[in-house]
Structures are given as C-alpha cells and as structure tokens.
N, C-alpha and C positions, 0 to 999 in steps of 0.2 A: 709734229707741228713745225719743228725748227726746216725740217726739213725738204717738208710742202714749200715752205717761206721763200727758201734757199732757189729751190727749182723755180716758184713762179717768177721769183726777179730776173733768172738770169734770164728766163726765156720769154720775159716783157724787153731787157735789154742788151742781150748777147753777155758771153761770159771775160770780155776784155778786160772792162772797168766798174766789177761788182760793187765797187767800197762804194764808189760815187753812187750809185743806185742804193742801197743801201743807208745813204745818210740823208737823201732825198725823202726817202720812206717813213725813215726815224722823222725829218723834220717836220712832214707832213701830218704823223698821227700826231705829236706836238702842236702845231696850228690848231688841229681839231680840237685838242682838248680846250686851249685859250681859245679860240672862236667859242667856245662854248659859252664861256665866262661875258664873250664880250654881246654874242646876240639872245641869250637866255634872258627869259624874264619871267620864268614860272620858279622861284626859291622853293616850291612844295616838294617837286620832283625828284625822290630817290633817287643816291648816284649808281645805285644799280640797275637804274630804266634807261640811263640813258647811255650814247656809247665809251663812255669815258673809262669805264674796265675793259672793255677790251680794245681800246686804243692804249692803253699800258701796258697790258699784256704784249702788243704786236711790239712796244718799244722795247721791251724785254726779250723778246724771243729773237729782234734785231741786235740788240747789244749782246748776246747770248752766242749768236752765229758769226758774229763779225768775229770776234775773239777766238775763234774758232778755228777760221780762214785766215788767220793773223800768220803769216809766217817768223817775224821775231818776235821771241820772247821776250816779254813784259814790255813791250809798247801796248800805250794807249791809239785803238781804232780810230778813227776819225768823230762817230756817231759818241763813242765813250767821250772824246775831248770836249765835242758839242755838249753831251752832259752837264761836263762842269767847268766848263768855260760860260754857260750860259746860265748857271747857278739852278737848273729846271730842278732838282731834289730842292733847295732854297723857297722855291714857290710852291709846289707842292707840297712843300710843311706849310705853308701859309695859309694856303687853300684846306688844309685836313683841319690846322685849328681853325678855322671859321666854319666847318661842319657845313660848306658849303658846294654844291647842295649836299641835302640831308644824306650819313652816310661816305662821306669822303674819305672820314679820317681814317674808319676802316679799311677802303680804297689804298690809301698814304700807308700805312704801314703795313699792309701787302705788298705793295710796288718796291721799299724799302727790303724789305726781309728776303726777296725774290732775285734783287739787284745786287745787294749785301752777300746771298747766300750763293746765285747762280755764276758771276761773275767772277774770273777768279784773279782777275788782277787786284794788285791791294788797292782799295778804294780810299781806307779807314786814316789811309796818312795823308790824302789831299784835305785842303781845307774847307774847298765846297762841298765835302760831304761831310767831314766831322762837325762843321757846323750846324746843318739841320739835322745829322744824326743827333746831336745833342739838344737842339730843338724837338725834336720829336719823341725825343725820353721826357722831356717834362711835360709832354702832355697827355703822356703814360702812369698812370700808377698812382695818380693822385685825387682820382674820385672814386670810393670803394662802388662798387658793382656797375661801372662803366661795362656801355657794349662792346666797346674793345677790345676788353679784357685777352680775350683770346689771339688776336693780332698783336696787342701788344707782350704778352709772353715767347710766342714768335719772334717778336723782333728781336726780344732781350736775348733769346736762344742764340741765334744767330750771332749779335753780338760777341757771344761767351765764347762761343765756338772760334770765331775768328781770333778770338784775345787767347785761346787755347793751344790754337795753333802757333801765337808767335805772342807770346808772355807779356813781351815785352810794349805793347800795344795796350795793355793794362792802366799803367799811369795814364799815359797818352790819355784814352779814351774817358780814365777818371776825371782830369784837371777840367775839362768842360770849359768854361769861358773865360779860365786864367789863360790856358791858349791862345787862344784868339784876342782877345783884350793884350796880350803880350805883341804876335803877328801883328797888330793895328800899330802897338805904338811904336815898336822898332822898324817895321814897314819891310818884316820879311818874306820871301818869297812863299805862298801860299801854300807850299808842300812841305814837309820831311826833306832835306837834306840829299838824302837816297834817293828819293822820289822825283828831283826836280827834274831832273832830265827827259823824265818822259811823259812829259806836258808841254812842252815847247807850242808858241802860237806860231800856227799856218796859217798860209791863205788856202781859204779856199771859199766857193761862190754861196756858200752857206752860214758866214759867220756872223750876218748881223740874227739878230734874237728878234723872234717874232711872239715874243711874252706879252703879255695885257698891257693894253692903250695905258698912258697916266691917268688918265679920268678912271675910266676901269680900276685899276688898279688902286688908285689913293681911296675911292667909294670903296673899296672891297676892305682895304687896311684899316677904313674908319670904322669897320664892323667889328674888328679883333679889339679883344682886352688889352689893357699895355703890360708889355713885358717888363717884368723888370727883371734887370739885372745886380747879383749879387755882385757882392768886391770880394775884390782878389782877396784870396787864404780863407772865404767864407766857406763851412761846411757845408754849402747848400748845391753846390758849384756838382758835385760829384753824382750827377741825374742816374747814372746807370744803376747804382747802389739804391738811391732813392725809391728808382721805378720797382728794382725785384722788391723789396722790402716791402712796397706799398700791393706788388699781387702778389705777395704773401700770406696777403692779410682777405685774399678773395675766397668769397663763400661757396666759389666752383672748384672742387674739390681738383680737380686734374690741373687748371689753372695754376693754383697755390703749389703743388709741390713739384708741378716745372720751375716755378720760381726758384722752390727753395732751392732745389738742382744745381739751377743756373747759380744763387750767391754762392752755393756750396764751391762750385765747379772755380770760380773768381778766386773765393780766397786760400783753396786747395794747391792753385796753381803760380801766384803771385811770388816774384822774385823779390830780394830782401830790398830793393829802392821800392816795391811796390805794396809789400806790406807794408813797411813804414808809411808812407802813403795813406794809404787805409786806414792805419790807426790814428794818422796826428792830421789830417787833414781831408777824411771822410766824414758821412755820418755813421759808418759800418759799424760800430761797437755802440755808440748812443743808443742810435734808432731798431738795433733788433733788442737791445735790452731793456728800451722801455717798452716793447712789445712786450715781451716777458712778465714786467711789470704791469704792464695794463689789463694781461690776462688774468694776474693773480687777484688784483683789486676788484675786479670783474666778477670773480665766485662769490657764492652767499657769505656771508660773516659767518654759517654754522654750516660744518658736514661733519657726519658722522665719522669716526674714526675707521668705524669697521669698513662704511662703502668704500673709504677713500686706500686702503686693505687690501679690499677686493679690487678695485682696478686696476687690474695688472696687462701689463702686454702692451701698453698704447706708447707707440712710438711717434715719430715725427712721416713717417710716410703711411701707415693709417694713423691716424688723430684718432679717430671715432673708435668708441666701444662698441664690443659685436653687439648686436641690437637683442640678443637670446638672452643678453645677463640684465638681472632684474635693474629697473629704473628708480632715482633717487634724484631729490631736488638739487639742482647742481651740477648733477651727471655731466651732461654738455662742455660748461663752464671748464668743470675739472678737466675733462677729455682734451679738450684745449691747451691747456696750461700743460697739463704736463707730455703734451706731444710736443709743445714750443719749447718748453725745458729739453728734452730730448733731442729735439732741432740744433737746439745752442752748444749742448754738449758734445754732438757730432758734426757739428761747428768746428769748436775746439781741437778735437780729437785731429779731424783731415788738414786743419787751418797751417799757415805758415806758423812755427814758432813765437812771431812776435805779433800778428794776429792773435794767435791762440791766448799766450801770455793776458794780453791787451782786454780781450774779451769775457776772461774768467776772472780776473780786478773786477770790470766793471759788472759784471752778475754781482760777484760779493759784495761791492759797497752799493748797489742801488737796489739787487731784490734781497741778500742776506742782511745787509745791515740796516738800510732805510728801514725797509719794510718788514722782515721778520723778527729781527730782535727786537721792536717795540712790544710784538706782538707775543712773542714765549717771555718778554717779563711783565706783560700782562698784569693786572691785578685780576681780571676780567679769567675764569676756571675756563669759559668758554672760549674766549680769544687764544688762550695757552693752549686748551685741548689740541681746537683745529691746527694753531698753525705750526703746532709740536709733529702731528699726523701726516699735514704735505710736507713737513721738510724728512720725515720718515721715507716717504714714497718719491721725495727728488734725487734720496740717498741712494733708494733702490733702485734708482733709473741711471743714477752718475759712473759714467766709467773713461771720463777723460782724466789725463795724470793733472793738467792744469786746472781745471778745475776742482777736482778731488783735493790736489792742493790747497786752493783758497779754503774750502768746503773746512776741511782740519784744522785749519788756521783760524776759520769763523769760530770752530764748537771750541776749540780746547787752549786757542792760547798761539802763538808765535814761539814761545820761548820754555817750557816745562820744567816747575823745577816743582822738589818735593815738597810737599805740603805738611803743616803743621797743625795736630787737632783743634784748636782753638782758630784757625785762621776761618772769616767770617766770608760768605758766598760775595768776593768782591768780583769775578768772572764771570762770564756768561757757563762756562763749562759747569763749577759750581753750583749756579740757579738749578740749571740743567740736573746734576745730581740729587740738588733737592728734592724737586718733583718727584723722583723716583722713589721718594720717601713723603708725598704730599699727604694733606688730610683727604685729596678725594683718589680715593683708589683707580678710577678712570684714568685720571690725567700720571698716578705712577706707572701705569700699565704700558699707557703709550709713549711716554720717556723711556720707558726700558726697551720697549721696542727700537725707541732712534738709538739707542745707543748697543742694540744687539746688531742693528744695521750698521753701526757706525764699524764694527767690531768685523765684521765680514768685510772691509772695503780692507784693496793694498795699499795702505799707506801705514810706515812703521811707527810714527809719531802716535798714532791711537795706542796703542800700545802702552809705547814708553812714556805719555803724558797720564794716562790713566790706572797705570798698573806697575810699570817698572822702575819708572824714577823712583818711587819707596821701597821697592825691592832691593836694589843694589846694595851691596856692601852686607845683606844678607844680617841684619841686626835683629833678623827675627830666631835668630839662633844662640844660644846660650853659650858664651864664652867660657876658658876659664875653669872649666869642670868636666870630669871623665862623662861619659855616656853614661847612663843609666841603664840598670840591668833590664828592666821593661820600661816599656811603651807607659805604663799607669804612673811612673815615677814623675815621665814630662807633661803629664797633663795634672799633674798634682789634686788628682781625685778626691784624695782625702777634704782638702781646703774647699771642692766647689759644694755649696750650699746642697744642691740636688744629689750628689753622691752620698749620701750619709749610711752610717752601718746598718741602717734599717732597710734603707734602699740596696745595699752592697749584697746583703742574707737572702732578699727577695727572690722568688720564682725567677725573674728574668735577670738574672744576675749570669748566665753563660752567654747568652747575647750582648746584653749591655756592656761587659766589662772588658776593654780593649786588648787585644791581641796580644801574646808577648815580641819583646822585639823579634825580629826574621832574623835565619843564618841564611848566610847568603853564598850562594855556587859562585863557582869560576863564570858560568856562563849565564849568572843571574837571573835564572829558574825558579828558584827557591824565595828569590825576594819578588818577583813581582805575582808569582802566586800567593806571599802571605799580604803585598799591599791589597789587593784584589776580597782577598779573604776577609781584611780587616774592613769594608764596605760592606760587604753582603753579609757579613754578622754582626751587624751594627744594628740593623732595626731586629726586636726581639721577634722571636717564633709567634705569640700570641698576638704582634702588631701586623704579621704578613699574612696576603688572602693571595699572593699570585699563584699559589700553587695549587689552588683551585680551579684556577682558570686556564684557556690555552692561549700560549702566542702573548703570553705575558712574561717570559722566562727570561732569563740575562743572554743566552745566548743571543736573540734579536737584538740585545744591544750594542752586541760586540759588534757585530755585521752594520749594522749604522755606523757606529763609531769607526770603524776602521776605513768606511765614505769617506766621513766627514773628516776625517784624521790627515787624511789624505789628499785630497783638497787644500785644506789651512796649510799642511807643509810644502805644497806647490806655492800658495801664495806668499809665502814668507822665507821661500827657499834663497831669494837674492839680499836678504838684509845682512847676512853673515854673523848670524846669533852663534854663540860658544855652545858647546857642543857637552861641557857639563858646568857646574855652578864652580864660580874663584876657591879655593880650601881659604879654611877660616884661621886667621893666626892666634892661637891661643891664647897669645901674653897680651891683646889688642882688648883695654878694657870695651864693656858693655856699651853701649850707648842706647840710649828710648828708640824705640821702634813707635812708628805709625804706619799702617797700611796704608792709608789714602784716605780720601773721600770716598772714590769709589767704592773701595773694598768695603772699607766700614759699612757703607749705605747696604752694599750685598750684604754682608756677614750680621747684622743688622734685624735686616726683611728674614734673615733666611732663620735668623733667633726666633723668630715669631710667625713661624709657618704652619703652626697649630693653633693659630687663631686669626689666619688672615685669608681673605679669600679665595675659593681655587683659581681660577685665571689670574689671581696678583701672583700665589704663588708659583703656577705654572710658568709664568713670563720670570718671577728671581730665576728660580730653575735652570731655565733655557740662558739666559744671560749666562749664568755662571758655568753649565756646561761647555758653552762657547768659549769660556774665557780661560778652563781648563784643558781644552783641544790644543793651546797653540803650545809649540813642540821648545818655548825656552826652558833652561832649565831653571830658575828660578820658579817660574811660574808653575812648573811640576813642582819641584818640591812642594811650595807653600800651600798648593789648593791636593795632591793628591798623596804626599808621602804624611802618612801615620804617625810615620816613629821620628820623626826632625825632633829636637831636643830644643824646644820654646824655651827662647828670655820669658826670665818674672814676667806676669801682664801682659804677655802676648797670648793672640789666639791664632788659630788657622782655621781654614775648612773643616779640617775633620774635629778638633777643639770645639768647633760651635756645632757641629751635629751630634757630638758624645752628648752634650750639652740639654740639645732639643730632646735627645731619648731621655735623660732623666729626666726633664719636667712631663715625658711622655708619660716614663712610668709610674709618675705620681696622678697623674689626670685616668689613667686609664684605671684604675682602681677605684675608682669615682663613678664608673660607667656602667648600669648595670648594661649585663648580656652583648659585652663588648666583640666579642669576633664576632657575632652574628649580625650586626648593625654595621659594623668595618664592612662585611662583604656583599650586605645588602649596597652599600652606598658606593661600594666598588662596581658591582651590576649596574648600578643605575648610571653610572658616569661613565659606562660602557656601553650606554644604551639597551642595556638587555631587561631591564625591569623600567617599568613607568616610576616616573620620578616621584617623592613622595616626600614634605617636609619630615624631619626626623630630630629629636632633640642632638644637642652635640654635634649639629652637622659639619661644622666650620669643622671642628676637630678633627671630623673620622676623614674629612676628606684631606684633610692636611696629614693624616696617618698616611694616605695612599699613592700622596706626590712623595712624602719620604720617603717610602719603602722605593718608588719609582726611581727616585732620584738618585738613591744609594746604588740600583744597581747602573744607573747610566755611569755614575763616576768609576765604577769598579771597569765595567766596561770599557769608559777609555783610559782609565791607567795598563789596562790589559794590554791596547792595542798601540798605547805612547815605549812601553817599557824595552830597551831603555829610552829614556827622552829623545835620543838624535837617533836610535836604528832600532825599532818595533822588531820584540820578537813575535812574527808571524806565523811562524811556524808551529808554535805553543797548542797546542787544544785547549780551547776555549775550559778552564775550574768549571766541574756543577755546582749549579748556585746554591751556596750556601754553604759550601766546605771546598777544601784541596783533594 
C-alpha cells in the first residue's frame, strides 16, 4: 500500500520535491474528514459508511512513508509537525467521545494505536499527544462491555510496549494531567527536554489549520459531557492503570487476559522512581484489590468444602473450569476468584520489589483481614466452614515469597513465642487450632486441611510457630537420671491405668509391649531397624488384616515416603536446621514441658481415634505424617524415636499410640467375632465389598487407620534415618519383624 502511495505521488508530481506533495495529501484527506463535520447532517450514518476510515488510513500510510524517505534520524517530517502542531490527534479524541457519527470512537483508537504503533519516532514525549493519549484512556475501560473493548486493549497494548521499550516513559505516561496542569502553569515548552529540538516551527504554505468552523465546533463541544478534571496528587490522574484494570474486568475472555498482560508487563518492568509511583500515587494496588475483594463478596455465602477441593488447576490465564468437571452452585463465582487470586499472586511474584511489597499488605489487610477473619471467627459453623475451605484453596494456589509472607503473618502471628497450657485462644492461629478440635467434625476436618496446606508452603515460620518454638531446649527429656535399661522403664507402663498385669499376661502382650531399648552400630543399622520395628509391632497380630490383602504391605510406604521425604528436604534445605538435636546438660534442673497447642490438639484427636470418624481420623493422620517428614532433629526425635527418655508428664507420638493399643486391647475383648468384622470393614473401605452398617463401626475402622498409620511412621523413620542423611541403601525390614 505504502508503496502504491509512494509511486502514485511521485509520478502525479515528479520526484524533486516529494515532502511538499506529500503534506498537501496529508492536508487534503484532513479537510475531508472536517468537511465532513461541517456539511453532514445525517448523525445516523455509521463512521464506517462513510469515507472517514479510509481517509485515516491514507493519513497513516503518509505519515508511515514520509518517515521512511526521511534521511536524518529522528527529525519530525513535515506532515508529522502538521500533526501536532495542529493538535489533529486533540480533535479526534473529541470527535471519538461524541461518538460522532455513530462508531468513531472505534475509528479514534485504531487511528491512535496505528500512529502510536507504526510511527517510530517517539511521539509519547510531545505534549500534543500525551494529551489526548490520556484523553482517550479515560474513555476506555470505564463502561464494562463497551464495543470498544477490543480497540481499546489495542491501544493499551501499544502503549505497554512503547513504555517497554524505554521504562522510563512509565511515570511520564502514569502522571496524566499533573503534567500538563504543571506545562500550563510554568508555560514550559510542550516537549521533553530531549525532544524539543525537533519540533521547531517552519514556514511552510500549509500551516494555518483547516479544523471545524467555531460555530461547527462550539455545537459539536455542546454535545460532549464536561470533563472534569482531578487535582494534582489525585489517584484518579493515572488513566493507563485505570483503563487495564477496568478490561480486566471484560466478559470477552481474550480482551481480559491481554489486559491482564499488559498491567502485568507495566509493573514487571517499572524502575524503582516508577514503582514508587505506582504505589503512593496510582490506583494500582487499591483498585485490583478491591477486584479481589468484590469477587470474593460475589460467591454464594455457602460452598461446599469438597467442590471448592476439587477445583483444582484454575489459574489466571484460563479462569474457567474445564466444563467436563461436574457443576455446583457457585462454580463460576469460584472460578473467578480464585483465577484473580492467582492473577495477583503473579502479580506479586513478576512485580518490582516495592510493587510486590505494596500489593501483598494490601490483599492482607483488605481480603485477609477485612474480610476473612470476621468470617473464621464466625459464630455462624457455616460462615467458618466456607471461608476456612477458600483460604485452603488461596493456600494452594499461593507461591509468591511476599505474599506467602503476609499469608504466615495473617494465620500465626508476627512474633512466636512458646505457649503455655492454660493460655486462652487470644490469636487468630489459636481459634484456628480450636476448630481442629470443634464439636462439628466437618469444620475440624477442614481446619486440618488449611493447616496441612499451610505445612507444605516454604516458609520456616510455620514450623517454628507451630511446632518448634516448644521443642527447643528439648524439656521433653528427662534430666538428671541414667538411661534406663528398656524402653518400658520411660513410658512408665506400670502407672498407666490401661497397662495393668491383667492386660500385661494377655494373649496380645508380644505386640503390645514395647521394644527393648536398640544397640546401636557404628553405622546405625541396628537402631533404625529396631525404631522401624517398634511401629510395626505396635498394633497386635489379632488387630491387623493387611496381610490379607495385596498392595497394602509397608513396603509401598517406604516408596512414598521416600517421595515425599525428598521433596520437604528440598524445601527446607535453605533454612540451615542443625544437623542433630543440642546434647542435654545433665546438672540443668527439669523444667515443665508443654508441646503446643498444636501438638496437644494432634496428640489429643489422635488419643481418640477409636471412636472418631474415619475421614476426621484420616485427615489427624495425614497432618501428622506431614509434620513427621520434616528432616529437623527435634521434630524426629519427639514424633518418631521410641526410646527418648520422657520427663514426668510428658507424652510423645509413640507414648499416646502405646496408649491407644491398650484401650484397644480392652475394647476388643468386648467384640464378639472381632478379626472377621476388622476385615469385612477393611473390604469395604477398599471398595471391594458393598458397604453395610456393622455394630462397632467407628471402632474397627479406627483399628484400620492404626495399623495404617503405624506402618506410614515406620516407613518414614525408615527413609529419614539418620535425620540429616537417609540410609537408602538399607532394604526396606519385612513388615513385622527385622
């Protein structure tokens, strides 16, 4: 086209004095377009019926060519000066907001995006264009499902890309009409500095403006709404940010996530004056966070925990759920939120530092703290439920460090310090662990979950606020006193009500009755074979049915576990945890131990997992495996060594499992025709037999998460041993003996 263009002028007027031909041309389709304005009187007429697109076009493909034929670089053409020496972009945003005729505006920000994009002198630091460039962003993005939509994502594009290319046009392009409002009253010259020199006024036989009559023109003006103008340092000034945000929010799926591109691309690229910027004098952190917040207010008051579970996979560039997975009231709603969640988090992640910073504060205090913490201390089971389950699934979506940040800081506290049994749920984290102990089994289920979630995320504060701060200093160990010759000495058997010599004499007394202490090799062979051993002979002969079945053997646990093992010590490999537990000074009297909140709450549930439901106790289980995988030593010892030598009053892990077999072995003597009902109910929660109520259900199925669960811990002490370097070399003990 450019090219056709090129030859027909020269050979309308020889090839001497092309520019002058050239600007004649420009002026002429210009006239057209204003003649239009001034002899039209059909307002009905699409601007695509008449010739006003492609009298742009031709001004484009002139301004295109000229630049072309321009022999010094970075002079403005003649037809370019005429441009903006005659403000024609200035009118043509005037003309787009009056939508007149029908169709313009579209027209205007094609023309814009064409000139912006084809042109390659910088346009963006004169002032005749930054001005209705920023006129024509705020009449972008602010009616949701505007027919523009698509021209004006376009334009934003363009803009991004130009601000891409040189950063620093960033601010510039953000301050909008503090610029110019600045320009007016200091009476500077209408460019950048750099720029000025190549705008110089010429003569030449084209420089008066052949723009609309007055009369024309003041009738046309009377038709526009009044602008107003915001004041200087007003957040509203910053139109670019405005417009992406507002087709953000567009229900044309390709529209919305150029947008989101495009903010992405803004705050990705912004130098530290320009993030600043953004933060203290945009709306860039308000306005996508009360998005956030309007999605969330937007879902039903009730969603079930499990769909909200199951929607997995939705990100910010597909939103929508695949349309295969079963539908629930809300679905949508959800799909939404947590694609914008997801948006904001890689937000965060790409964003300048002080952006990022900025933006994960303002999630925290306006969706975490406004909005969800009224909502988990609830009195309302159903308010806790849901809003316990999406901040599960905003966990599972969260992988920026600064917001993960905040996120830690919301559940557990800024500052962790140990806890003392009597101390009253005055924290959020506290409430939090209640529930995990509530009267409705639902809502502990799905607390355990956010906090199984909370337990997989990198950040070392989960940890040491919920686990380790009562660990230190190791006061779960008995000062002061030689070792004892066996394992049965520290659990003081005798004294617990359930061990009694009628219990001690019984049939299941070679399972029940704990290991003797391990001799232990040079190469500590011997000791993590008899820890391993002292799990898998823990629940008695007559309470286990695995060995009925297939592919229920310990060996598949080792093979998990040494996954999972491996994984958690990637994630924790940069904290610089000690590599074995501090030695205890003998002469250092005793002091009271408390495990936590947390632990208690586990050690607790896990006391009563023969009479609590299976999914409640499949979910302690799972917590507590996870919480035995992480490779400190402390946390090995107390959840998987047997033989630790327990202060007075303290329990462990294996302390409250001894604990559960003897009230096992009392209840199972109660049961007529007990292994045969253990393995029927084992079939059945294998699916391999139709389900059938059965007296003692709660029980036998709490028999089968024990035996379960005994050999996952054997399993990973297997593949932790020693704590900081896994013998893997080891052949996996047959379950049940060395």
């Amino acid at each position: 086209m450019l090219s056709r263009l090129g030859a027909l002028l020269q050979e309308a007027v020889g090839a001497r004095e092309p520019n002058i031909d050239l600007l004649e041309a420009f002026v002429e389709h210009w006239k057209g377009i204003t003649h239009y304005y001034i002899e039209s009187t059909d307002e009905n007429t699409p601007a695509k019926k008449t010739d006003i697109p492609w009298r742009l076009r031709q001004m484009l493909d002139i301004l295109v060519y000229e630049e072309r034929q321009q022999t010094a670089a970075g002079e403005a053409g003649p037809c370019l000066e005429y441009l903006l020496q005659h403000k024609i972009l200035e009118t043509l945003c005037t003309l787009g907001k009056a939508e007149y005729p029908p169709g313009m505006r579209q027209q205007v920000f094609q023309f814009f995006s064409k000139v912006l994009a084809q042109v390659q002198h910088p346009l963006l630091h004169y002032l005749n264009v930054h001005r209705p460039v920023q006129k024509l962003l705020r009449l972008g993005g602010t009616v949701p499902g505007s027919q523009t939509e698509k021209e004006e994502v376009q334009f934003t594009t363009v803009l991004c890309s130009k601000i891409q290319q040189d950063p620093a046009l960033l601010t510039y392009i953000l301050e909008g009409k503090k610029i110019v409002s600045r320009k007016k009253s200091s009476k500077e010259p209408i460019t950048l500095p750099r720029e000025a020199a190549s705008i110089q006024d010429k003569d030449h036989p084209h420089s008066k403006s052949p723009d609309l009559s007055p009369c024309k023109a003041q009738a046309l003006t009377a038709q526009l709404p009044a602008e107003t103008e915001e004041p200087d340092g007003g957040v509203g000034e910053s139109n670019l940010i405005t417009s992406l945000i507002g087709l953000c929010k567009s229900k044309k799926g390709r529209v919305a996530l150029k947008a989101q591109e495009n903010l992405l691309l803004l705050v990705s690229v912004a130098s530290q004056a320009a993030a600043t910027y953004l933060v203290h004098s945009s709306p860039c952190c308000p306005a996508i966070v009360e998005h956030l917040c309007q999605l969330y207010q937007s879902m039903p008051t009730f969603l079930d925990p499990a769909d909200i579970a199951a929607l997995e996979g939705i990100s910010w560039r597909l939103p929508s759920a695949p349309s295969d997975e079963a539908s629930f009231p809300g679905k949508e709603a959800l799909a939404a939120f947590l694609g914008w969640f997801d948006y904001c988090d890689h937000l965060i992640t790409e964003a300048h530092v002080v952006v990022a910073d900025a933006l994960a504060k303002a999630v925290a205090e306006k969706l975490f703290m406004e909005i969800l913490q009224p909502h988990l201390l609830h009195v309302s089971e159903q308010s806790v439920l849901t809003s316990t389950a999406l901040l599960t699934a905003m966990l599972r979506q969260l992988r920026s460090p600064a917001l993960l940040r905040e996120a830690v800081a919301f559940l557990l506290g800024a500052d962790p310090q140990p806890a003392a049994p009597e101390d009253g749920p005055r924290t959020l984290c506290a409430h939090l662990i209640g529930h995990c102990d509530h009267l409705s089994d639902e809502i502990s289920i799905t607390t355990l979950r956010l906090f199984e979630e909370l337990l997989q995320k990198p950040h070392e504060q989960v940890l040491r606020s919920l686990v380790l701060c009562n660990l230190e200093g190791r006061h779960y160990v008995a000062r002061g006193s030689p070792e004892p010759e066996s394992y049965e000495d520290t659990l003081d058997l005798e004294e617990d009500p359930y061990f009694t010599d009628g219990f001690l004499n019984s049939s299941f007394q070679p399972s029940a009755k704990p290991p003797p202490a391990p001799a232990t090799n040079s190469d500590g062979k011997t000791a993590v074979t008899e820890i391993v051993n002292s799990f898998l002979c823990l629940v008695p002969e007559e309470a286990k049915t695995s060995a009925f079945l297939e592919e229920t053997g310990y060996d598949t646990y080792v093979h998990d576990a040494y996954g999972l093992f491996q994984e958690c010590s990637s994630r924790v490999s940069p904290w610089g945890w000690p590599l074995g537990p501090t030695p205890l000074d003998p002469h250092e009297p005793e002091r009271p131990f408390f495990e936590g909140h947390f632990l208690r709450m586990l050690f607790d549930r896990m006391s009563r997992i023969l009479e609590q439901p299976y999914s409640l106790n499949l979910q302690v289980t799972s917590v507590l495996s996870r919480l035995a995988l992480f490779p400190h030593p402390l946390i090995h010892e107390y959840l998987l060594d047997p033989y630790i030598n327990l202060a007075p009053g303290c329990r462990s892990l294996f302390s409250v499992l001894v604990r559960v077999i003897g009230d096992l072995m009392q209840r199972i003597q109660r049961v007529p025709q007990f292994p045969g009902k253990l393995l029927l109910v084992r079939k059945q929660l294998m699916g391999q037999v139709p389900g059938e109520q059965l007296d003692h259900q709660t029980l036998l199925q709490g028999v089968v998460v024990l035996e379960e669960f005994c050999k996952e811990l054997a399993a990973i002490a297997f593949v932790k041993f020693p704590p900081h370097s896994p013998h893997l070399h080891l052949s996996p003990p047959q379950e049940g003996h060395v």
